[in-house]
N, CA, C, O and CB atoms as a CASP TS submission, in Angstrom:
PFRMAT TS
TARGET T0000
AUTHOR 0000-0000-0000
METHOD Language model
MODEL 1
PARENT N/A
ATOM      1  N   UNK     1     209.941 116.088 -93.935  1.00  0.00           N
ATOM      2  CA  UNK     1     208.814 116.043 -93.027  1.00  0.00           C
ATOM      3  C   UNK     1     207.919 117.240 -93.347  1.00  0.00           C
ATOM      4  O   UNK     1     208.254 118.424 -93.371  1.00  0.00           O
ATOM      5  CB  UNK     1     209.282 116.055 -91.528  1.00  0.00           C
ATOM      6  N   UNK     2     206.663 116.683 -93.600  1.00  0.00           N
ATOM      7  CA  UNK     2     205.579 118.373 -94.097  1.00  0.00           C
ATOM      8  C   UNK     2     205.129 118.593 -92.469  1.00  0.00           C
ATOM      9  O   UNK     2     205.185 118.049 -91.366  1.00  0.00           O
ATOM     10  CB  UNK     2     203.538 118.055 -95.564  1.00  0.00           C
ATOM     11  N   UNK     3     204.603 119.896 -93.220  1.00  0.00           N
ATOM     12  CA  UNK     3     204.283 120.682 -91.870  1.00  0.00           C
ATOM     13  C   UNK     3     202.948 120.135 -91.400  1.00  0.00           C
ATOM     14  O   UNK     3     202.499 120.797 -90.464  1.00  0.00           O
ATOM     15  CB  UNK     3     204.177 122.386 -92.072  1.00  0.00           C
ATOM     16  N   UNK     4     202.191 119.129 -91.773  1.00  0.00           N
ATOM     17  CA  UNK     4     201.120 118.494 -90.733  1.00  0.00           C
ATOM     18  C   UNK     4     201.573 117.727 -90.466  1.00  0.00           C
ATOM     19  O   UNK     4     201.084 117.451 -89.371  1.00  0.00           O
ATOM     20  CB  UNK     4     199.901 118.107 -90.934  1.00  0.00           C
ATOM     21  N   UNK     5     202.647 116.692 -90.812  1.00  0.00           N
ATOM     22  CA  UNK     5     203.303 115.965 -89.699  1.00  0.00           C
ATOM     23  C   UNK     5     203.962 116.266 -88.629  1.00  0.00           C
ATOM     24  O   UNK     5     204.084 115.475 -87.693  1.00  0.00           O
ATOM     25  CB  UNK     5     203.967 115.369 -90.040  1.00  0.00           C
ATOM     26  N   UNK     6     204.501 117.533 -88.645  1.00  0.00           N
ATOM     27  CA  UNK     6     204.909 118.134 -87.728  1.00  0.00           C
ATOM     28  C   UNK     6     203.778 118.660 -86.882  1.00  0.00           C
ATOM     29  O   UNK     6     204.182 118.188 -85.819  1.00  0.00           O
ATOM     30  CB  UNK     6     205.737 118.997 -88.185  1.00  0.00           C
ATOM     31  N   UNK     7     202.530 119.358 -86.516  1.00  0.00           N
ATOM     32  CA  UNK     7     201.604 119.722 -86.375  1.00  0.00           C
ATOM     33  C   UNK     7     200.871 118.772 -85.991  1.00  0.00           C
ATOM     34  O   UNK     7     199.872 119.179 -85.397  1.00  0.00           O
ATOM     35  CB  UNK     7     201.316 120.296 -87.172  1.00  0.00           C
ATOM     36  N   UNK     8     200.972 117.329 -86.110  1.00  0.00           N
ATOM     37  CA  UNK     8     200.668 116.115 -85.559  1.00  0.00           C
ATOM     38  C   UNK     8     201.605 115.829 -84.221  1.00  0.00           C
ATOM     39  O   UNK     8     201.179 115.778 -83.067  1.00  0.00           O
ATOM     40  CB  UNK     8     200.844 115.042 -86.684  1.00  0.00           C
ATOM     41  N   UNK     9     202.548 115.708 -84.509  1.00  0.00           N
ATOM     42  CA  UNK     9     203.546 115.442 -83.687  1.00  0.00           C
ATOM     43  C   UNK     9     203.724 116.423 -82.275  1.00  0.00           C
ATOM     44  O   UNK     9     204.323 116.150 -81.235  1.00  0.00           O
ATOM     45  CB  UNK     9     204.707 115.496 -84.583  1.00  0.00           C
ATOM     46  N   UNK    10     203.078 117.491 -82.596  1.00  0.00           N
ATOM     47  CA  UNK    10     203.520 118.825 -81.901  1.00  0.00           C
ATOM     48  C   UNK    10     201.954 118.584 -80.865  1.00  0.00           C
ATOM     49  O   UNK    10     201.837 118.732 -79.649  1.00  0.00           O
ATOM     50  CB  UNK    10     203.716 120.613 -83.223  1.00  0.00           C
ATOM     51  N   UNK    11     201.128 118.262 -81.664  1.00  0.00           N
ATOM     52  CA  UNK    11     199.487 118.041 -81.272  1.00  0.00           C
ATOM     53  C   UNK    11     199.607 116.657 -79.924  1.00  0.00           C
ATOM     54  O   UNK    11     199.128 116.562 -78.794  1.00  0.00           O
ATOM     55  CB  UNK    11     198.346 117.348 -83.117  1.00  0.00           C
ATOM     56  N   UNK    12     200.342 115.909 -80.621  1.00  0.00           N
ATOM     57  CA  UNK    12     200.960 114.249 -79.506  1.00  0.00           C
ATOM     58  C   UNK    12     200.812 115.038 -78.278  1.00  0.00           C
ATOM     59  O   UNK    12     199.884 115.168 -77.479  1.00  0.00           O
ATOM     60  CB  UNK    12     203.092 113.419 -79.677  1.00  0.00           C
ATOM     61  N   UNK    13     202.351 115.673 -78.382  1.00  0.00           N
ATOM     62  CA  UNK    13     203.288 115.698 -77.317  1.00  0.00           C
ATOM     63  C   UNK    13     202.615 116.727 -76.139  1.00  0.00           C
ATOM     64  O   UNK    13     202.746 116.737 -74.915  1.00  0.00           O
ATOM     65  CB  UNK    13     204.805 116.216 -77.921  1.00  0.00           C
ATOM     66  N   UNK    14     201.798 117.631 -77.113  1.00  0.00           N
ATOM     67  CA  UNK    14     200.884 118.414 -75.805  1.00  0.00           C
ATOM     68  C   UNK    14     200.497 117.805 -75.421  1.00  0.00           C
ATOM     69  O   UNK    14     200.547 117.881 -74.193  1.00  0.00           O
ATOM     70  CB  UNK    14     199.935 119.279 -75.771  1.00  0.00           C
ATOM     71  N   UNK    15     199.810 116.727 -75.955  1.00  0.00           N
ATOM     72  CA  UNK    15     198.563 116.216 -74.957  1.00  0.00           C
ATOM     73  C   UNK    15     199.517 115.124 -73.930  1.00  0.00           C
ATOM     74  O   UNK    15     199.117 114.843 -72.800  1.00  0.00           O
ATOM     75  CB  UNK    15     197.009 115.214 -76.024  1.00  0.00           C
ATOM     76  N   UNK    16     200.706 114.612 -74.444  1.00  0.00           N
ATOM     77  CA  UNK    16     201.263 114.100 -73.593  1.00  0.00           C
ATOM     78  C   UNK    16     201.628 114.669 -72.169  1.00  0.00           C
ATOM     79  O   UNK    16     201.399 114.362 -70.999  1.00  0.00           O
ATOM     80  CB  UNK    16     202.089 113.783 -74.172  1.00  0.00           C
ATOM     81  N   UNK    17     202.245 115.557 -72.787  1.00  0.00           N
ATOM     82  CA  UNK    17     202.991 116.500 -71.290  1.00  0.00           C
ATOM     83  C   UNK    17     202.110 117.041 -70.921  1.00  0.00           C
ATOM     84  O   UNK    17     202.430 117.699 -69.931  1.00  0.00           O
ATOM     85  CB  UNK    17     204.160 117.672 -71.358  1.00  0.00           C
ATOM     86  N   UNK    18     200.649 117.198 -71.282  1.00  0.00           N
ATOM     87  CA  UNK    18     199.623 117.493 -70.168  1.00  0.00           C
ATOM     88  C   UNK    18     198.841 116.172 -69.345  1.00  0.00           C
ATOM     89  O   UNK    18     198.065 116.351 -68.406  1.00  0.00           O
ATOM     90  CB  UNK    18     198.465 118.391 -70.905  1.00  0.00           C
ATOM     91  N   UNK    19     199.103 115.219 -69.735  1.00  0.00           N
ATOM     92  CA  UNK    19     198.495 113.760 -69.152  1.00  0.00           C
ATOM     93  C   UNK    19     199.549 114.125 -68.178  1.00  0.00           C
ATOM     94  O   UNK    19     199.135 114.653 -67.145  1.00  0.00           O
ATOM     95  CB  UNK    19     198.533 112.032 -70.115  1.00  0.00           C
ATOM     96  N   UNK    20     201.025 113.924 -68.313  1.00  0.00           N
ATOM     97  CA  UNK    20     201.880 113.854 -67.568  1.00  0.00           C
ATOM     98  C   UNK    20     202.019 114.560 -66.439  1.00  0.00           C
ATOM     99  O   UNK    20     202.361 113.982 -65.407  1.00  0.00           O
ATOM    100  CB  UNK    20     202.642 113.936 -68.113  1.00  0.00           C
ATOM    101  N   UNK    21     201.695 116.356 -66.471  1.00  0.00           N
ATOM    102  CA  UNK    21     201.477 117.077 -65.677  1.00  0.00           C
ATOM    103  C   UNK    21     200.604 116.693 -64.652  1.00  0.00           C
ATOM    104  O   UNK    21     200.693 116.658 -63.425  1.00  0.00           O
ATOM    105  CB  UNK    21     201.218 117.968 -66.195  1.00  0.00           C
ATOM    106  N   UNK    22     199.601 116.372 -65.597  1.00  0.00           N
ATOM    107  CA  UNK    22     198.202 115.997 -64.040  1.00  0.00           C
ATOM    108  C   UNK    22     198.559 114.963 -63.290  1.00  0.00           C
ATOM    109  O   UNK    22     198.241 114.864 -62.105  1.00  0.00           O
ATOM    110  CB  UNK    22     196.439 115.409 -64.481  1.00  0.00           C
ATOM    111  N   UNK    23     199.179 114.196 -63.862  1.00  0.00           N
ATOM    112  CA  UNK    23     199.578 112.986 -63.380  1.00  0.00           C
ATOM    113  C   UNK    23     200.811 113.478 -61.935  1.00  0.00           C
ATOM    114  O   UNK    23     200.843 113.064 -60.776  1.00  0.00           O
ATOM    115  CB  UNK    23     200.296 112.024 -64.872  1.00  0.00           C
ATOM    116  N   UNK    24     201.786 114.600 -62.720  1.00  0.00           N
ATOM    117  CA  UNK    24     202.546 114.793 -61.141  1.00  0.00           C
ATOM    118  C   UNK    24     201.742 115.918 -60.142  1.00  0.00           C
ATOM    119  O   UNK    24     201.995 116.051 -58.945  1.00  0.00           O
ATOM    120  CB  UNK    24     204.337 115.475 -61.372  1.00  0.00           C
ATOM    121  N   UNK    25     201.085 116.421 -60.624  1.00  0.00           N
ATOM    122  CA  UNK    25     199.993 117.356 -59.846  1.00  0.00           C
ATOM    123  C   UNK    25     199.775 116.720 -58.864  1.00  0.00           C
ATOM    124  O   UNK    25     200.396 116.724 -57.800  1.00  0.00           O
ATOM    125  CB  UNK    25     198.668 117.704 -60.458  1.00  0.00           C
ATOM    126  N   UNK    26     198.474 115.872 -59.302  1.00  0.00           N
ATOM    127  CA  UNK    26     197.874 114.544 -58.125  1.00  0.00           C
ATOM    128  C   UNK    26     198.898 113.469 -57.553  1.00  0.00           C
ATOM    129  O   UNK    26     198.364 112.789 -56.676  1.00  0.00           O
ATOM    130  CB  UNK    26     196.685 113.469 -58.935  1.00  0.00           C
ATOM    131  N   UNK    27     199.911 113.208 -57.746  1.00  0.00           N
ATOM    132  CA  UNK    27     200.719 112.542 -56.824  1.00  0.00           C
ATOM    133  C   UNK    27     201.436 113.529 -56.407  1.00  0.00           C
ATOM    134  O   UNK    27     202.360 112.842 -55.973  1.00  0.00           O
ATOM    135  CB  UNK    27     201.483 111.441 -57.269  1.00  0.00           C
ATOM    136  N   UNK    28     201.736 114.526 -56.201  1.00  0.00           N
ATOM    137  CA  UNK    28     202.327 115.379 -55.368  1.00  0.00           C
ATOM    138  C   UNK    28     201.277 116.096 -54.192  1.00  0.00           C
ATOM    139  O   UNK    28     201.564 116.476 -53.057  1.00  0.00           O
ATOM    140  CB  UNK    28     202.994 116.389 -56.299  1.00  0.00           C
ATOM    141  N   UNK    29     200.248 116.122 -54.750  1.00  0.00           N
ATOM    142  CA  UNK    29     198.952 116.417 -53.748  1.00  0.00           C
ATOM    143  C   UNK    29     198.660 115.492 -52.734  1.00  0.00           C
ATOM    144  O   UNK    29     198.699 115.758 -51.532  1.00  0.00           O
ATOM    145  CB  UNK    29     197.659 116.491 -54.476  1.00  0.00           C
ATOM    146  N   UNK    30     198.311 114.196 -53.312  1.00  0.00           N
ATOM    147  CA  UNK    30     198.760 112.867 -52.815  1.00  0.00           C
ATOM    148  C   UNK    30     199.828 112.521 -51.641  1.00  0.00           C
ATOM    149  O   UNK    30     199.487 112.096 -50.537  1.00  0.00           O
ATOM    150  CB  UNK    30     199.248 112.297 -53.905  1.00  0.00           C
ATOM    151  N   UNK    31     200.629 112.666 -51.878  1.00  0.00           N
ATOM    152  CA  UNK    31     201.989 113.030 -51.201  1.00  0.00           C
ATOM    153  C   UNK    31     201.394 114.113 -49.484  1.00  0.00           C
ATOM    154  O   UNK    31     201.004 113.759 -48.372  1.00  0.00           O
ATOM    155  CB  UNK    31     203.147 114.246 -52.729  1.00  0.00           C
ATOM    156  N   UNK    32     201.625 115.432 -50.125  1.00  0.00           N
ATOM    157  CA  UNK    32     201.124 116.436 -49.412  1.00  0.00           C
ATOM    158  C   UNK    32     199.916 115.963 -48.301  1.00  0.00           C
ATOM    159  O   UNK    32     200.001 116.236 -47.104  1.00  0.00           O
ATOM    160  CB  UNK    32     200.645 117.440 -50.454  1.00  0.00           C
ATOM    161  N   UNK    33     198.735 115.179 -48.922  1.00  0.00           N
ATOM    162  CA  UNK    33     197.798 114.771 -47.904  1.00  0.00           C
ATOM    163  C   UNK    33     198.019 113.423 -46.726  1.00  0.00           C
ATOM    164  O   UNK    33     197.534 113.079 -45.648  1.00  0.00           O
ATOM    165  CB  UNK    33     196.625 114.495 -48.751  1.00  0.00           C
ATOM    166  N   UNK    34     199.062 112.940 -47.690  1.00  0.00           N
ATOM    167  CA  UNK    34     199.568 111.287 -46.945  1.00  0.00           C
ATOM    168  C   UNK    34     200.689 111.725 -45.906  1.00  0.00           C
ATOM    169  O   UNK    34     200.873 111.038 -44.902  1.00  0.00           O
ATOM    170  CB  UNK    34     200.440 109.930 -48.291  1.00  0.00           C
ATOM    171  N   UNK    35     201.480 112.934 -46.163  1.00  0.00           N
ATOM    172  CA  UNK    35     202.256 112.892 -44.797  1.00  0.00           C
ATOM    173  C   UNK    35     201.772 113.617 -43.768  1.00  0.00           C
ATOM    174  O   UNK    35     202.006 113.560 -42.560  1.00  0.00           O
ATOM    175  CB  UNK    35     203.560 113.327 -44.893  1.00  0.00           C
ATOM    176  N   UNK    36     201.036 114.336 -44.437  1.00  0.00           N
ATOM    177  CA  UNK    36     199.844 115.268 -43.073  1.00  0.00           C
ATOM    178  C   UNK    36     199.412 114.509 -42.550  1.00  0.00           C
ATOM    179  O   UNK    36     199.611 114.685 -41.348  1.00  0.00           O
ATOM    180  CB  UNK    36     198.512 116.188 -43.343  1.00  0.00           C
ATOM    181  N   UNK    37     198.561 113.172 -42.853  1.00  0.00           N
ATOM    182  CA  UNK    37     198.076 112.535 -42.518  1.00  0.00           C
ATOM    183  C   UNK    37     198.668 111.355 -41.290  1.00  0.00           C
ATOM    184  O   UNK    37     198.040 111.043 -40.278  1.00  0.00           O
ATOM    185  CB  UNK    37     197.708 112.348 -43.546  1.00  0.00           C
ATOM    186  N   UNK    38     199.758 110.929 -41.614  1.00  0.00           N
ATOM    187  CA  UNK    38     200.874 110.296 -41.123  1.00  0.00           C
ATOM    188  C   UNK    38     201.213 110.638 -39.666  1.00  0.00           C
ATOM    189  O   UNK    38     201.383 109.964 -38.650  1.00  0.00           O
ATOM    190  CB  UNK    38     201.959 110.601 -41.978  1.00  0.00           C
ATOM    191  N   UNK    39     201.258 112.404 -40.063  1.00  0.00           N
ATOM    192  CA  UNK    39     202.024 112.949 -38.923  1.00  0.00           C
ATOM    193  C   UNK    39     203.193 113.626 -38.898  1.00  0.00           C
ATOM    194  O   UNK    39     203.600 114.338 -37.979  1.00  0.00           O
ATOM    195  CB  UNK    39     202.269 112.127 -38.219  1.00  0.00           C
ATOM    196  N   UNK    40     203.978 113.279 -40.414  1.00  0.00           N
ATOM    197  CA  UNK    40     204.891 113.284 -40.975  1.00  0.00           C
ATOM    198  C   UNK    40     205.546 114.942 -40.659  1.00  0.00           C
ATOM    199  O   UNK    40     206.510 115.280 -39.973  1.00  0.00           O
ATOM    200  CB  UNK    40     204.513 112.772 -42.343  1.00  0.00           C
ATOM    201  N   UNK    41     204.638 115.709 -41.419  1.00  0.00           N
ATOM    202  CA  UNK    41     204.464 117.047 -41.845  1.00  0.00           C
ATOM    203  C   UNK    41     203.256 117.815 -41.315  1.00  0.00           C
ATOM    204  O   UNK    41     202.146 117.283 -41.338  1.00  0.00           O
ATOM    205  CB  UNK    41     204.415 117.039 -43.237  1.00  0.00           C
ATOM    206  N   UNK    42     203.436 119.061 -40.835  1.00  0.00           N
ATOM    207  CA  UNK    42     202.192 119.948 -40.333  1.00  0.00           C
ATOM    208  C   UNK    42     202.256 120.978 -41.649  1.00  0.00           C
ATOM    209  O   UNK    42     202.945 121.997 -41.609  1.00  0.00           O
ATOM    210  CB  UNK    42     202.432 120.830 -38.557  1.00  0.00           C
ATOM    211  N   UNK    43     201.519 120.630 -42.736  1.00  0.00           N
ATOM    212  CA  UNK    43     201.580 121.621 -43.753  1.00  0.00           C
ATOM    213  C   UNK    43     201.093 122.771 -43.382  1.00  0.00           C
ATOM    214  O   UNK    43     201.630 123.813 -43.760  1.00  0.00           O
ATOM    215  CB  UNK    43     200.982 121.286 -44.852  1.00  0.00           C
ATOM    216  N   UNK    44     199.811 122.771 -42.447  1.00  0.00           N
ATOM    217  CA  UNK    44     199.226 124.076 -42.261  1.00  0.00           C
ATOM    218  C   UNK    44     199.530 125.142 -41.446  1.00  0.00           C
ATOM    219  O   UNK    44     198.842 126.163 -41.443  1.00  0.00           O
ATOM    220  CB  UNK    44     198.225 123.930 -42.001  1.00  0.00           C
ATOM    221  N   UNK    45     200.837 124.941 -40.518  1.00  0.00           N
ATOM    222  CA  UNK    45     201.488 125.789 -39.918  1.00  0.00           C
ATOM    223  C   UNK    45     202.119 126.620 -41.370  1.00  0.00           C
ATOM    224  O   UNK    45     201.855 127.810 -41.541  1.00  0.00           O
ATOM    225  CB  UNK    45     202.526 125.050 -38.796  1.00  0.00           C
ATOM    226  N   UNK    46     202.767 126.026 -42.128  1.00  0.00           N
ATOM    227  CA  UNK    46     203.525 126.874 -42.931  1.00  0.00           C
ATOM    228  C   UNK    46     202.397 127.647 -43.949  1.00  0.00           C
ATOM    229  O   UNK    46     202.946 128.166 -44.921  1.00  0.00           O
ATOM    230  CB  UNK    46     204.708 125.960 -43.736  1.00  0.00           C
ATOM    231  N   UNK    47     201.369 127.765 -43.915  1.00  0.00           N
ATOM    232  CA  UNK    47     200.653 128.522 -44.214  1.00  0.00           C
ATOM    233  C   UNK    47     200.589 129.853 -43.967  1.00  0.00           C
ATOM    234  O   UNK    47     200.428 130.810 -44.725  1.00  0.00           O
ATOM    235  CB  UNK    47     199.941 128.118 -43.991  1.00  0.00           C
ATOM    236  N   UNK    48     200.750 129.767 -42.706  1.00  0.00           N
ATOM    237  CA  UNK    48     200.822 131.347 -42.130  1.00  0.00           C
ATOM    238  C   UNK    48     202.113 131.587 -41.926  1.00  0.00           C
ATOM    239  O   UNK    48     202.526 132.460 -41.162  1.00  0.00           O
ATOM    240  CB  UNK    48     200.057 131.690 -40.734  1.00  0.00           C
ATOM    241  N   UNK    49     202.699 130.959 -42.481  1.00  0.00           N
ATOM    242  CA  UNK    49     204.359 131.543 -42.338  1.00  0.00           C
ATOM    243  C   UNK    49     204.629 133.130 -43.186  1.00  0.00           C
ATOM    244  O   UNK    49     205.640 133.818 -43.044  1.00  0.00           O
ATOM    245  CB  UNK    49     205.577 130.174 -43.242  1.00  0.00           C
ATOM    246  N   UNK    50     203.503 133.447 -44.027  1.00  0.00           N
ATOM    247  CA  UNK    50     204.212 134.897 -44.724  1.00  0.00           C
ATOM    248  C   UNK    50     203.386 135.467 -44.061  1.00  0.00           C
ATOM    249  O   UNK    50     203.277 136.537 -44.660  1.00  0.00           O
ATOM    250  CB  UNK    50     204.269 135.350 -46.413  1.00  0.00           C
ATOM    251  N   UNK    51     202.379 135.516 -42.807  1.00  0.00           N
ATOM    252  CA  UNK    51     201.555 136.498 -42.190  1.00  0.00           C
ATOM    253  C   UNK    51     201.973 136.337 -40.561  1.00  0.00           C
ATOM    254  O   UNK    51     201.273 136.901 -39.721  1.00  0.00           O
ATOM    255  CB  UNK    51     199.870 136.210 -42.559  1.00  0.00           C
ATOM    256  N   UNK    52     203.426 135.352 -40.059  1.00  0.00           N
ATOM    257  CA  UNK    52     203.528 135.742 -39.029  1.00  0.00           C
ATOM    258  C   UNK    52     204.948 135.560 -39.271  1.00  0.00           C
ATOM    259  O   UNK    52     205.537 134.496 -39.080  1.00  0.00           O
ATOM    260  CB  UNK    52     202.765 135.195 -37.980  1.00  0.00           C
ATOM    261  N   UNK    53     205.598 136.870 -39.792  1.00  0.00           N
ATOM    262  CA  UNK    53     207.160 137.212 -40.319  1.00  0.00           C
ATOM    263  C   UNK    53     207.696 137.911 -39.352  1.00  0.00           C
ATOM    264  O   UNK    53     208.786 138.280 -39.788  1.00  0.00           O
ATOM    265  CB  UNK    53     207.351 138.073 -41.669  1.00  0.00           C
ATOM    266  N   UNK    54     207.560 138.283 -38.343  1.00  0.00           N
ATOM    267  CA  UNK    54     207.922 139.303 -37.546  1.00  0.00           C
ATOM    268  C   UNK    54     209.066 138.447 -36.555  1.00  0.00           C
ATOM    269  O   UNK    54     208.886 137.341 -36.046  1.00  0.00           O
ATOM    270  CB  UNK    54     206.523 140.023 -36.769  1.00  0.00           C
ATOM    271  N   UNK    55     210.246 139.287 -36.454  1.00  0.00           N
ATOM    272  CA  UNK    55     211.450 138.378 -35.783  1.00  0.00           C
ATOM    273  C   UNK    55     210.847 137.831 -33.925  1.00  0.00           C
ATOM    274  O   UNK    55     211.145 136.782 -33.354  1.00  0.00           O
ATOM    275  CB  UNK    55     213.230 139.696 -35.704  1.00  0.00           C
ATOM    276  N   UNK    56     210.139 138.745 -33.497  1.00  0.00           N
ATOM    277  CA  UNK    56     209.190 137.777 -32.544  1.00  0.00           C
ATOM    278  C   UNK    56     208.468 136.854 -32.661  1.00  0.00           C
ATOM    279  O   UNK    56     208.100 136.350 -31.600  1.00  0.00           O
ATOM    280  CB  UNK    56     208.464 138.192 -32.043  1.00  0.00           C
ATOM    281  N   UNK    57     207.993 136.281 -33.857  1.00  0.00           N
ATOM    282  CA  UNK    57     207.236 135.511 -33.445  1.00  0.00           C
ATOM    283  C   UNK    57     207.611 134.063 -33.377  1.00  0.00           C
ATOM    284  O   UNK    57     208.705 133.961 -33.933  1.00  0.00           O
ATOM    285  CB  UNK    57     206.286 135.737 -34.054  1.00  0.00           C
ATOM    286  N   UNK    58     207.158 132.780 -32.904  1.00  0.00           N
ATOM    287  CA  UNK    58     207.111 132.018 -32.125  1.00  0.00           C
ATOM    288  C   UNK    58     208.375 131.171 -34.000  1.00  0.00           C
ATOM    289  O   UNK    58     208.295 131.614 -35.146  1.00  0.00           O
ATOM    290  CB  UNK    58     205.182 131.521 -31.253  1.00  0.00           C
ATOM    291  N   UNK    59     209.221 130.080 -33.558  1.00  0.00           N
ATOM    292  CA  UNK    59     210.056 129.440 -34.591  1.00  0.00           C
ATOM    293  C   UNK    59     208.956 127.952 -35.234  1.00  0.00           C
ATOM    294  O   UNK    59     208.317 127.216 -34.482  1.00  0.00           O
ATOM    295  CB  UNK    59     211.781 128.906 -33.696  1.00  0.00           C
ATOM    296  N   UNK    60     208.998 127.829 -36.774  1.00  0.00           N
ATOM    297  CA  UNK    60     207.916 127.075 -37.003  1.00  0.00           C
ATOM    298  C   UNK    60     208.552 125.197 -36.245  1.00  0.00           C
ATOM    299  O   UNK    60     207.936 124.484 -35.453  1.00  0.00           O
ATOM    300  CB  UNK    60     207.542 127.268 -39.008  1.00  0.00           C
ATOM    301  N   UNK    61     209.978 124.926 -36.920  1.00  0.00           N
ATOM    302  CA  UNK    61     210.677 124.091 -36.765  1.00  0.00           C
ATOM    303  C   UNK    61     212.175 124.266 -36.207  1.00  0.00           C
ATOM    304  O   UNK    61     212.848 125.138 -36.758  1.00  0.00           O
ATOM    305  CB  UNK    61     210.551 123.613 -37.780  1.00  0.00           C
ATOM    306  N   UNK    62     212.776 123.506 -35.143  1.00  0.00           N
ATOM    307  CA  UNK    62     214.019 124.027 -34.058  1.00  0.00           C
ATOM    308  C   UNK    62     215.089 123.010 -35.274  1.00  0.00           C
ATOM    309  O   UNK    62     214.816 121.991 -35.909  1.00  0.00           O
ATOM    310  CB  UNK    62     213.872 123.316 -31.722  1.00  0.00           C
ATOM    311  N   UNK    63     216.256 123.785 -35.208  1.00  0.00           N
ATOM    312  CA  UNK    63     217.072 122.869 -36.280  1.00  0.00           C
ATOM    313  C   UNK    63     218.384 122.687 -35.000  1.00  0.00           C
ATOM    314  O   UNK    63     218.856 123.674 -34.435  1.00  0.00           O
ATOM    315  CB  UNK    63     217.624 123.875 -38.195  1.00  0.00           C
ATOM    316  N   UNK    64     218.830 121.261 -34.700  1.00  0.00           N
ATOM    317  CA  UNK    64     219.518 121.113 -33.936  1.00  0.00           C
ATOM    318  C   UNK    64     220.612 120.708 -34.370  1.00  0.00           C
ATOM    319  O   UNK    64     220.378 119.687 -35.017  1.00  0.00           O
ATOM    320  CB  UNK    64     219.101 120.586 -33.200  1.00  0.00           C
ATOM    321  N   UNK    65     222.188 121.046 -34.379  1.00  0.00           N
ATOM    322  CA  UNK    65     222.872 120.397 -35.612  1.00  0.00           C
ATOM    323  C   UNK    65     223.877 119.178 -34.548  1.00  0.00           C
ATOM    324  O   UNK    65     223.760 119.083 -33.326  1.00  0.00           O
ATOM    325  CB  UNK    65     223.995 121.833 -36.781  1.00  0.00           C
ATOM    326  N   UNK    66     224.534 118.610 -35.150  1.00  0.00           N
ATOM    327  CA  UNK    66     225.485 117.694 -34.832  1.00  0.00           C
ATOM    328  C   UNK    66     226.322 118.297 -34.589  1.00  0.00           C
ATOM    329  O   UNK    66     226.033 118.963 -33.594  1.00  0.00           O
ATOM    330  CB  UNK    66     225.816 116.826 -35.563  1.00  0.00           C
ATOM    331  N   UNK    67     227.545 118.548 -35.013  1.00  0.00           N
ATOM    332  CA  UNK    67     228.330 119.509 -35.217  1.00  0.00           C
ATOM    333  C   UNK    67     228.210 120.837 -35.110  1.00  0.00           C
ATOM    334  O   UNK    67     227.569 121.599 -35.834  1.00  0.00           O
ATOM    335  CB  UNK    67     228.623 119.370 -36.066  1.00  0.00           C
ATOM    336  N   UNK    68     229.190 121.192 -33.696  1.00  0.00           N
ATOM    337  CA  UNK    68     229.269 122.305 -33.287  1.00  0.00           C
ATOM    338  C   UNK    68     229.992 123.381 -34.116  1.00  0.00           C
ATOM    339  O   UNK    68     230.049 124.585 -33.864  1.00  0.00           O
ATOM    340  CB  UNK    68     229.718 122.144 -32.189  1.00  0.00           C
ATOM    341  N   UNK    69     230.669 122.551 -35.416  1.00  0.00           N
ATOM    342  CA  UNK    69     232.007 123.810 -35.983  1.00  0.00           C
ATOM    343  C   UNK    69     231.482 123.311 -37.096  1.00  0.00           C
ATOM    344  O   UNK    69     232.062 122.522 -37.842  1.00  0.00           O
ATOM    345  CB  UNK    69     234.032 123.754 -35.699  1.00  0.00           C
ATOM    346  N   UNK    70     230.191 123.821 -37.272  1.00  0.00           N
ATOM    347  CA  UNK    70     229.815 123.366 -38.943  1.00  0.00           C
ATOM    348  C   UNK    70     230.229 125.185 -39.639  1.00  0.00           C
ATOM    349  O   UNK    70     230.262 125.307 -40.864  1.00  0.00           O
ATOM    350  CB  UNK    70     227.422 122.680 -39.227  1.00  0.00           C
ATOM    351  N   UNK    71     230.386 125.895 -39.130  1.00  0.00           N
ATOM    352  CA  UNK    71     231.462 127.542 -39.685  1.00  0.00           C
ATOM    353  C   UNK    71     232.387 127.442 -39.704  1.00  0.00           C
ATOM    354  O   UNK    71     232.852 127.847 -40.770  1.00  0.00           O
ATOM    355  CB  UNK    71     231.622 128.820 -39.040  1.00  0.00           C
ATOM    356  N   UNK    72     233.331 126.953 -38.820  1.00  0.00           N
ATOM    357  CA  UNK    72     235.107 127.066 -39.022  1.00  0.00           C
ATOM    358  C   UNK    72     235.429 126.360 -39.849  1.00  0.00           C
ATOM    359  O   UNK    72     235.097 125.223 -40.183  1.00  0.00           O
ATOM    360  CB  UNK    72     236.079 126.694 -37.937  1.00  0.00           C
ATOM    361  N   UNK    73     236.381 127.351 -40.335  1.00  0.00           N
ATOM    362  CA  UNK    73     237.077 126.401 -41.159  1.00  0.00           C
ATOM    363  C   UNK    73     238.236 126.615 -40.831  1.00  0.00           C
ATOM    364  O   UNK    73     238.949 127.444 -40.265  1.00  0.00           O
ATOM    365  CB  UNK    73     236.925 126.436 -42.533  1.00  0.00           C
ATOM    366  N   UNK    74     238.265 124.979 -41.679  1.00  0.00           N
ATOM    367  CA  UNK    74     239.279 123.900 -41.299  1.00  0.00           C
ATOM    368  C   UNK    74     240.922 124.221 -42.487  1.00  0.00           C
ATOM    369  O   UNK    74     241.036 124.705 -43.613  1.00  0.00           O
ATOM    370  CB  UNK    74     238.292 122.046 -41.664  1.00  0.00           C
ATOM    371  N   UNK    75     241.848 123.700 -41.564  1.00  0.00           N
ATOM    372  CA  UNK    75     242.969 124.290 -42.535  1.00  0.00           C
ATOM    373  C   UNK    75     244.088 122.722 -43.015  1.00  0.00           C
ATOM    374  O   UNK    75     245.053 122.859 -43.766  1.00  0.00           O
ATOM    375  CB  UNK    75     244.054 125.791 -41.417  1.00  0.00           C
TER
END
């Protein structure tokens, strides 16, 4: 294999895995705007999550578990 076939090949695959990239960019953006939208997700609370760090301040999401002995362990 000479080195402009290789240099061809190498030339492909960028341009591939950059089609590809944009391609998960915008469906992940996509994504991001469709469950905001939904209701799904409040993206923009977690926005200010690194400017309101302080152990007072208000919890973004309450995590309620099933299981009370999800620590003990079991023998």
């Amino acid at each position: 294999m000479s080195i402009e076939t290789m240099r061809e090949l190498q030339a492909y695959g960028f341009y591939i895995m950059l089609v590809a990239m944009i391609v998960i960019l915008y469906s992940y953006w996509f994504h991001l705007k469709r469950s905001e939208k939904i209701g799904r997700r409040d993206y923009e609370k977690y926005s200010n999550l690194a400017l309101n760090d302080d152990l007072k301040d208000n919890v973004l999401e309450s995590f309620t578990s099933d299981k009370d002995d999800n620590r003990s362990v079991k023998k």
